[in-house]
C-alpha positions in Angstrom: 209.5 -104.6 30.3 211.3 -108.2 31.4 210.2 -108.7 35.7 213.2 -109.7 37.4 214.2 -110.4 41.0 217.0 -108.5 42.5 218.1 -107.3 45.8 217.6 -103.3 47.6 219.9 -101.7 49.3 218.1 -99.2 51.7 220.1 -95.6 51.3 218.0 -93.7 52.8 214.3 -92.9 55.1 212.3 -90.1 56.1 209.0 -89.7 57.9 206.3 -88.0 55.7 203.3 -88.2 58.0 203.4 -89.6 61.8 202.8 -93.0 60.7 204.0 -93.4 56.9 207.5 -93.4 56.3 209.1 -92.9 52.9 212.5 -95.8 52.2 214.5 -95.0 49.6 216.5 -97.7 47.8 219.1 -98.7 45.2 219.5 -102.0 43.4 222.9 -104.2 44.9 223.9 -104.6 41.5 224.1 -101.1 40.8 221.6 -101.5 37.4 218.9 -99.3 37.1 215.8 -99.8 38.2 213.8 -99.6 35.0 209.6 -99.2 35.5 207.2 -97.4 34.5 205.4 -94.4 36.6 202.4 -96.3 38.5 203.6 -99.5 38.8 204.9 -101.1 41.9 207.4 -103.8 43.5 206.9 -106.7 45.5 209.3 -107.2 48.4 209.9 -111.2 49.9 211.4 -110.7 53.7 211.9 -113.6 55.4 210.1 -114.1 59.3 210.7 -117.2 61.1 209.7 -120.2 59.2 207.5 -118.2 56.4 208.4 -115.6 53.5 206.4 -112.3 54.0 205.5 -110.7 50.1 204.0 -107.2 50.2 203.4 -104.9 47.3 204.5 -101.2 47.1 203.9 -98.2 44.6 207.1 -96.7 43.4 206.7 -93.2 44.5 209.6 -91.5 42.9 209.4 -89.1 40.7 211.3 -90.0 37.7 213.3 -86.9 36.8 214.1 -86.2 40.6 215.1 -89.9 41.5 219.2 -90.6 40.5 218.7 -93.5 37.6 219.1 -96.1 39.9 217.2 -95.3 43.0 213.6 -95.7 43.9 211.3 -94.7 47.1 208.0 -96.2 48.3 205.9 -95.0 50.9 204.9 -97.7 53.9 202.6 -97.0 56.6 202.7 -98.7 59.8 200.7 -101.0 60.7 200.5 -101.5 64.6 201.2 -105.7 65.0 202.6 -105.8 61.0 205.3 -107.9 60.6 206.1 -106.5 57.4 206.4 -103.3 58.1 208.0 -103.8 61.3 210.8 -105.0 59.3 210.8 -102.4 56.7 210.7 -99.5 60.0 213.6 -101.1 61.5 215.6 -101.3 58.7 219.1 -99.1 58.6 220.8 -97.4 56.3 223.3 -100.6 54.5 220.2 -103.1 54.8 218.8 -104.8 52.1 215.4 -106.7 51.0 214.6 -109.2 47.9 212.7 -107.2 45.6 210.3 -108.8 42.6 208.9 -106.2 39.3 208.0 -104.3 38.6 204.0 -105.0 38.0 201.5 -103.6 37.5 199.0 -102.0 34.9 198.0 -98.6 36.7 199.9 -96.8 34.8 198.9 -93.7 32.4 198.1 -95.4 28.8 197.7 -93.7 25.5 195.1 -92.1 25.7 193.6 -89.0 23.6 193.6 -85.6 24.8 191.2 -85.5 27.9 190.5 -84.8 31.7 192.1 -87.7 34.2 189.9 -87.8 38.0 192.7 -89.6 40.1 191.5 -90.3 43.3 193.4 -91.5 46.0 193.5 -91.9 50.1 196.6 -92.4 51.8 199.4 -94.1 50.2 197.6 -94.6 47.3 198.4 -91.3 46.2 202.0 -92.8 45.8 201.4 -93.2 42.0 200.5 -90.1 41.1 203.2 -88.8 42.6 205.5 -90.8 40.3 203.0 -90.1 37.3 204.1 -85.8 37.9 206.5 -85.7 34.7 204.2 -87.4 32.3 201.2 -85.5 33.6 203.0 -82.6 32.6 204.1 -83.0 29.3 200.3 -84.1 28.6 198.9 -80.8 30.0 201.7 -78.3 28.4 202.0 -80.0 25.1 198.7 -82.5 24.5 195.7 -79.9 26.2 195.6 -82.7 28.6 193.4 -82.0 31.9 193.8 -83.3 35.5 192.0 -83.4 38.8 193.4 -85.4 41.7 191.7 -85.8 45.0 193.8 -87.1 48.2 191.3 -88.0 50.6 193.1 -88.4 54.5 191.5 -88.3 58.0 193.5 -84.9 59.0 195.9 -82.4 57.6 199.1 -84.7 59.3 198.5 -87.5 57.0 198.9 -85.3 53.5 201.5 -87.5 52.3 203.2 -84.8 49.4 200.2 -82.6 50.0 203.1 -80.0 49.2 204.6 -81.5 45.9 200.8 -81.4 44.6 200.0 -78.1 45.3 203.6 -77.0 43.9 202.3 -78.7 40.8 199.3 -77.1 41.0 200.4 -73.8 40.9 202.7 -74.2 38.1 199.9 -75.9 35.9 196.5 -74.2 34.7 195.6 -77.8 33.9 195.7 -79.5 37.0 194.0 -79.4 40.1 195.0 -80.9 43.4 192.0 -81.4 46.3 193.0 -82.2 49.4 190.2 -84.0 51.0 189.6 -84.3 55.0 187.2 -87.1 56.5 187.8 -85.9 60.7 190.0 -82.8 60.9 190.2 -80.0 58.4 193.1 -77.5 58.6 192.9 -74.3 61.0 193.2 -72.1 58.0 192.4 -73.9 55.2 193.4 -73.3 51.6 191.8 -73.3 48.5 193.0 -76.9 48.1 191.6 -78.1 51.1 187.9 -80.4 51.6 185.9 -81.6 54.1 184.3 -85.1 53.7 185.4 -88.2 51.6 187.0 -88.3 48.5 184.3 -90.5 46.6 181.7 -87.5 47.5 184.0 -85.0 45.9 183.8 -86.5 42.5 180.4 -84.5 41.8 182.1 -81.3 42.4 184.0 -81.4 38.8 180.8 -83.0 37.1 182.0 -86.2 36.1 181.8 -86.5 32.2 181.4 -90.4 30.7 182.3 -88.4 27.8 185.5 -87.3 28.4 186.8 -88.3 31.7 188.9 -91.0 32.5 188.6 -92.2 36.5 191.9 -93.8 38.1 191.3 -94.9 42.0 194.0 -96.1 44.2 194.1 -96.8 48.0 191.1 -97.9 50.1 188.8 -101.0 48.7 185.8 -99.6 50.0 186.8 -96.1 48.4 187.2 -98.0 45.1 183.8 -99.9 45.0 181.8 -97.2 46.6 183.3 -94.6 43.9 183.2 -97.2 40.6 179.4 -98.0 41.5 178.5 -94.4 41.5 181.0 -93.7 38.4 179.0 -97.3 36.6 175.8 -95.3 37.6 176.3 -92.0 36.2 177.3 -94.2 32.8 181.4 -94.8 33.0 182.9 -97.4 30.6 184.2 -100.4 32.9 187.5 -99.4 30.8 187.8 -95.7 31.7 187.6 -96.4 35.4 190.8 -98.0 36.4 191.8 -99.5 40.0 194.3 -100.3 41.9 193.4 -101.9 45.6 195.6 -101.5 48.8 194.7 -104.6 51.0 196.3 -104.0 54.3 197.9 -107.2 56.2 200.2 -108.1 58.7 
């Protein structure tokens, strides 16, 4: 898939949580936006004398998304300059856009269980991952846990289109996981602690698992050292970092 540089035209935002908003955009040329589920753009905004680049997961899902619209998730960052500019943005704007990138993406693999684990917006590729998720639990006796780890039940970002998903498929199982406030009434779905201390409850198999982690760095090393530990494959444990900056 050829990386190219084109321009965004913003058609649309939302608030998902009280500090993450979701932007969704359309290329300027009117030409698809052609990636693949898990990958993610990089977008240049000019500030003063300096170009700002910052990275963000495509969060649409594929077969909701019109062909040549894409959404990412941005959370605010108090002081950010980037995503100043991306919350101030108005419906007509636009942004240079770079990608796609990226190799966190599902591969071919044979038929067994995915752990993706996620905090915050690094839940965003899973998200976009729904479609082909399902066609590898209904047709390929794929299996899938997915663990969202979040301070407190206002930061779920699509808490709701994973437990929709969850209660359509047998094969997959969404954990909603709470580090400082857990719901009044929780759910089934719902955790208290961090999401690299979940892992042990669905008994980790080197055997058959395969591990993807997305979001927080130290999530990511404290999670692969235990998942190295209990005898992973470095290549069935894949990562993506977020690195927050200004």
């Amino acid at each position: 898939m050829a990386i190219k540089k084109f321009q965004l035209v913003l058609q649309s935002t939302r608030m998902i949580t009280p500090r993450v908003k979701e932007l969704t955009f359309t290329r300027a040329d009117g030409e698809v936006i052609d990636y693949i589920p898990g990958q993610f753009l990089t977008m240049h905004m000019p500030h003063e004398n300096d170009m700002l680049r910052r990275s963000y997961s495509i969060s649409s899902i594929p077969e909701e998304a019109e062909a040549t619209a894409i959404s990412i998730a941005v959370t605010h960052v108090d002081g950010g300059r980037a995503t100043e500019k991306l919350f101030s943005m108005e419906h007509g704007d636009s942004v240079d856009a770079v990608g796609p990138f990226g190799r966190f993406i599902l591969r071919d693999d044979p038929p067994c269980r995915y752990l993706l684990i996620g905090t915050g917006t690094g839940v965003t590729p899973y998200r976009a991952m729904l479609p082909e998720l399902e066609r590898r639990i209904d047709l390929e006796d794929f299996k899938v846990e997915l663990f969202l780890g979040v301070r407190n039940p206002e930061e779920l970002l699509y808490g709701g289109d994973f437990r929709h998903f969850a209660e359509k498929h047998d094969g997959f199982n969404f954990h909603a996981v709470y580090s400082r406030v857990m719901p009044e009434q929780p759910s089934a779905f719902d955790h208290k602690g961090y999401v690299q201390d979940q892992l042990d409850t669905v008994n980790p198999d080197p055997e058959r698992d395969i591990v993807y982690l997305c979001g927080n760095p130290e999530m990511i090393d404290l999670a692969a050292t235990r998942l190295k530990e209990a005898g992973f494959p470095v290549q069935n444990i894949r990562r993506e970092k977020y690195i927050s900056s200004n």
